[in-house]
C-alpha angles and dihedrals in degrees: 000000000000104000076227092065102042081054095051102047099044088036089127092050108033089082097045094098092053087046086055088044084050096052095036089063101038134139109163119187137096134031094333091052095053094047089046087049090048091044086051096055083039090051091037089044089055098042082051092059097039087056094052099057097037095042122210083318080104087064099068135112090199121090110246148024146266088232148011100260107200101145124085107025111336085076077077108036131016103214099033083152096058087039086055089053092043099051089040095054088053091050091053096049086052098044075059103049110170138153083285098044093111091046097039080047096057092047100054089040092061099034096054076045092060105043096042096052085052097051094042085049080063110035081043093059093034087054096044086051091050099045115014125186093018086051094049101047087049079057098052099042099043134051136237103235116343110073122233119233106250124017133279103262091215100061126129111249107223129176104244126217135274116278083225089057094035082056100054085041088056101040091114104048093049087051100057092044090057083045092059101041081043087059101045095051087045093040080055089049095047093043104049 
């Protein structure tokens, strides 16, 4: 099996070892905890988003989508999901804090960094085979991960969901992050 498949479809587990090594050296409180808790509703605010132009297609475990999303913010950045990810697992390192918090940091940093890299290498050749030139010049107009500063002026405009519905599809996702911040403040608590 392709590396690229076993990371995407185990994209919600594979970090569950680094968030119990998060929560296992914790320490929240102070400055780093209120600028983790501000990066984790950034990082929610623009998964949401994400999620409402892109619809319950991110829930897949199947490489690919129904159709090319290029409104909302993906006509700024191509992966606003996994930028989500990647800006809520560093607020969360930092809502922890902890002796550890640089170096935990670092870690999730480059290991969000790594499979995501890998996962966008495969949805990035499974969408230029679905849907060719479109798809090419969205690559080359609009960036992975670092958005751009206005919007692609080729995108597709598209109606987004409902918040209501943006909200069921990302039950989940919501749940585990107040699972995680949950465990750190009792792990505090339990730990002294």
């Amino acid at each position: 099996m392709d590396i690229r498949q076993f990371f995407f479809k185990n994209r919600s587990y594979t970090p569950i070892p680094l968030a119990l090594a998060i929560i296992y050296y914790s320490t929240p409180g102070g400055v780093l905890s209120a600028v983790g808790t501000v990066l984790i509703i950034l990082g929610e605010l623009i998964r949401l988003n994400g999620v409402r132009y892109a619809g319950s297609a991110t829930r897949t475990r199947k490489v690919g989508a129904p159709m090319l999303c290029t409104d909302g913010p993906y006509a700024y950045v191509r992966n606003p999901l996994y930028l989500g990810n990647i800006v809520i697992y560093a607020g969360i390192v930092l809502f922890a804090g902890g002796d550890r918090v640089w170096l935990l940091l670092g870690i999730t940093l480059a290991f969000f960094v790594i499979q995501y890299g890998l996962i966008i290498s495969l949805e990035e050749e499974t969408l230029h085979r679905k849907f060719g030139r479109p798809y090419s010049q969205y690559l080359d107009s609009v960036p992975r991960l670092i958005p751009r500063l206005s919007p692609w002026s080729g995108r597709l405009e598209s109606d987004p969901r409902t918040w209501k519905k943006t909200f069921r599809t990302e039950r989940r996702s919501l749940q585990t992050l107040s699972a995680s911040i949950i465990l750190i403040l009792v792990w505090k608590l339990i730990s002294g």
